[in-house]
C-alpha positions as CSV (number, residue, x, y, z in Angstrom):
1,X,-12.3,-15.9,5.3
2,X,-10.8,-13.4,3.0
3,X,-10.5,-9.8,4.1
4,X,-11.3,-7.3,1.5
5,X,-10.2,-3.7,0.8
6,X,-14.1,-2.4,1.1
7,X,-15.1,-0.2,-1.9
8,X,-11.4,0.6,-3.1
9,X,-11.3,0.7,-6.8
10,X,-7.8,0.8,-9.2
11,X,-6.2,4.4,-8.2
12,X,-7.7,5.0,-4.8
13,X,-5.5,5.5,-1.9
14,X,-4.8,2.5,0.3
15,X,-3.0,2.8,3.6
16,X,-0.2,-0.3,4.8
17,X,1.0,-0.9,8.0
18,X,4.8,-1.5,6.8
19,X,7.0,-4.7,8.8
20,X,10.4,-4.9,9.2
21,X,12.7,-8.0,8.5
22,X,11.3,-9.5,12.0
23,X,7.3,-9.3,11.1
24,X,7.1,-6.0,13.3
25,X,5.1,-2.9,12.3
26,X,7.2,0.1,11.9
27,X,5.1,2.8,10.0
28,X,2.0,3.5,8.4
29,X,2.1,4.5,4.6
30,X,0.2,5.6,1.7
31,X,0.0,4.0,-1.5
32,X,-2.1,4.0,-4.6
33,X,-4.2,0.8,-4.7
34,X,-4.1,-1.1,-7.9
35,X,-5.9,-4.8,-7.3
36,X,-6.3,-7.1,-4.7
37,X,-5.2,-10.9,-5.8
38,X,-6.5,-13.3,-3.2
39,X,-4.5,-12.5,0.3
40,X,-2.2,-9.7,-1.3
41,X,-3.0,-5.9,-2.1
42,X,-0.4,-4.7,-5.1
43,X,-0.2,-0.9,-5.2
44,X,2.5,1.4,-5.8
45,X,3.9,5.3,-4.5
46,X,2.2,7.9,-6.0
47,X,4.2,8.7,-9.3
48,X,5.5,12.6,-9.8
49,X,2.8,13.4,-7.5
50,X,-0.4,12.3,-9.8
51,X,-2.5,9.4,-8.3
52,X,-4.2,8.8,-12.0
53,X,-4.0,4.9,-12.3
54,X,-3.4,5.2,-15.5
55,X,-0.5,7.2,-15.3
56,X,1.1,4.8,-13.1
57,X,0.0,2.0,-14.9
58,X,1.9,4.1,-18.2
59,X,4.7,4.6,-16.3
60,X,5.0,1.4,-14.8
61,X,4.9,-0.4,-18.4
62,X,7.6,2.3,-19.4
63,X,9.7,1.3,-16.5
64,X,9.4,-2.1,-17.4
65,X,10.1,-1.8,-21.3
66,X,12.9,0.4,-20.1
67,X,14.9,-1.7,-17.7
68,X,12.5,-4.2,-16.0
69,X,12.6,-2.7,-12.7
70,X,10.2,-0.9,-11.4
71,X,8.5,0.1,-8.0
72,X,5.5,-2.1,-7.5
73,X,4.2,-3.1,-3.7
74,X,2.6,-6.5,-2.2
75,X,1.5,-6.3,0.9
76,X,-0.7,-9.2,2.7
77,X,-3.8,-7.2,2.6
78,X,-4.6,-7.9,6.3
79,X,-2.1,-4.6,6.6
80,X,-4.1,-2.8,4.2
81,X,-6.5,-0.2,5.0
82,X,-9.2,2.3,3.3
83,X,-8.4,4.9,5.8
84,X,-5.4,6.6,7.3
85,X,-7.3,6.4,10.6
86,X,-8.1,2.4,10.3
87,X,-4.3,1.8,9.6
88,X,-2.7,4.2,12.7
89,X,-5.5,2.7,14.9
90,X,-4.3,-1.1,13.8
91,X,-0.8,0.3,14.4
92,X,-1.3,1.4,17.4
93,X,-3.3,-1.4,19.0
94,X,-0.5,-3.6,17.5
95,X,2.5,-1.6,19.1
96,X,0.9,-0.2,22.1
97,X,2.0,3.4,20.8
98,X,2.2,6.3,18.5
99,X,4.3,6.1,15.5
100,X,7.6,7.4,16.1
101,X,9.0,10.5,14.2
102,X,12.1,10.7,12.2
């Protein structure tokens, strides 16, 4: 069955457990939900600190006209989470532990 991101819309925040190279979670994150495609969540960093979707969306089509590179995120959305809480809690069963600081 497919997990959904309950009741995020385009521009809310979303919160990813990150992986390393090895599958292993290392951090917990925020990012700026844009759309869920089947399994996948794409969202991006907030952009100049505004979290108006369509600002990023703007700046990510500037990006893109500019260069083609720009700073979208896919994450399997069984990392994704509505809440900070719900992601450092599924971090923490996962690891056994707090997050470590840097």
């Amino acid at each position: 069955m497919l997990k959904m991101i309950e009741n995020l819309k385009p521009g809310a925040d979303v919160w990813v457990v990150e992986r390393d190279e090895n599958d292993e979670a290392v951090d917990t994150t925020g990012y700026v939900f844009i759309a869920q495609s089947g399994n996948y969540v794409i969202c991006s960093p907030s952009i100049n600190g505004i979290d108006s979707i369509d600002y990023i969306l703007s700046y990510h089509a500037q990006e893109t006209a500019e260069s083609y590179n720009t700073d979208l995120c896919v994450f399997p959305v069984t990392d994704c989470y509505a809440t900070l809480t719900a992601a450092k809690k599924a971090y923490t069963d996962e690891t056994g532990g707090a997050e470590e600081d840097e």
